[in-house]
C-alpha positions in Angstrom: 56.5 -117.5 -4.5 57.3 -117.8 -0.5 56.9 -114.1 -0.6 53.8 -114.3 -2.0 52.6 -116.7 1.0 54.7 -114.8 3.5 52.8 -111.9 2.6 49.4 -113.9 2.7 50.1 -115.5 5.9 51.0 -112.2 7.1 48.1 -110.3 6.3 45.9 -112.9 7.4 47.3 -112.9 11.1 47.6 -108.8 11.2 43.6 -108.3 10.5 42.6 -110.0 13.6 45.6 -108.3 15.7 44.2 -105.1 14.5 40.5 -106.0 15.5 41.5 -107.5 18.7 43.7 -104.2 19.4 40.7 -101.7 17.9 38.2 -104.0 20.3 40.3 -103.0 23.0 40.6 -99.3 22.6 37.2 -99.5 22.1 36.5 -100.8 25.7 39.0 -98.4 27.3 37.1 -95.6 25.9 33.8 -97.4 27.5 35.4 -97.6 30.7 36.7 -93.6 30.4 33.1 -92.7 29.5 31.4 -94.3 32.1 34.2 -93.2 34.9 33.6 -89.4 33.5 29.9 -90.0 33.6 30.3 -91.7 37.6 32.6 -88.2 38.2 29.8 -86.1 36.9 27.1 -88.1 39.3 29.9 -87.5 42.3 30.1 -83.7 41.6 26.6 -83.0 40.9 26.0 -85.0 44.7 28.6 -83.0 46.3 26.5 -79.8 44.8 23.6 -80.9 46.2 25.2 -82.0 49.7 26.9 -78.4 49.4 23.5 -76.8 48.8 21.9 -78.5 51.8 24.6 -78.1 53.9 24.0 -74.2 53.4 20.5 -74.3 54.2 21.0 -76.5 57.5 24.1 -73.7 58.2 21.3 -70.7 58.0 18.6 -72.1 59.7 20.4 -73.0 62.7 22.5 -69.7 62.2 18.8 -68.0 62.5 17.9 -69.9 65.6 20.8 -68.6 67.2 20.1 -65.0 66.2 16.3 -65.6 67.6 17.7 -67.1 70.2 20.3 -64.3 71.2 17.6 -61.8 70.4 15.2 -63.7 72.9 18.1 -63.8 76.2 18.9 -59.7 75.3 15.3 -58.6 75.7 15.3 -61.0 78.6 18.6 -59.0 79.9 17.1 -55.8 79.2 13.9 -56.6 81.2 15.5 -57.6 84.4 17.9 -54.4 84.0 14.8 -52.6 83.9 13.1 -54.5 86.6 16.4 -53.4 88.7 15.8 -50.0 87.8 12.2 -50.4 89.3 12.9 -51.6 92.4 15.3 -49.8 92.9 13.2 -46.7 92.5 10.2 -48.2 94.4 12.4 -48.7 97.3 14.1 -45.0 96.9 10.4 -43.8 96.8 9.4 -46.2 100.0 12.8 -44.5 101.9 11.6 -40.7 100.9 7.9 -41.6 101.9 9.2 -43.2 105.9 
């Protein structure tokens, strides 16, 4: 008979351990999915940062190239504004 109430005593105390254990798994498994669901929001920002980083990169990259192209015609106008003068002042020499 004590083994009858051992066993009863027993089985009554290892239901709740098992729920209260269960429970807890449960809540780790809560916790995992909502830290894989904050990694998926953190990747999916760095994307977007990554994207718009891109875009700033080429428009500034094309401002520079505008920019470059702008100072070489520049260059090349005063080289050939040097050319000129110098040939107007060859021309004046030939005509004294």
């Amino acid at each position: 008979m004590d083994i009858v109430g051992l066993a009863a005593v027993i089985l009554t105390f290892t239901i709740p351990l098992y729920a209260i254990y269960r429970g807890y798994n449960q809540s780790d498994d809560k916790m995992e999915l909502k830290k894989i669901k904050e990694q998926r929001r953190l990747e999916e920002i760095k994307q977007e940062n990554y994207l718009l980083e891109n875009e700033s990169m080429r428009i500034e990259l094309d401002k520079i190239k505008k920019e470059n192209e702008r100072k070489q015609k520049a260059l090349e106008n005063k080289e050939d504004r040097r050319w000129l003068i110098e040939e107007s002042e060859e021309e004046k020499d030939k005509a004294e």
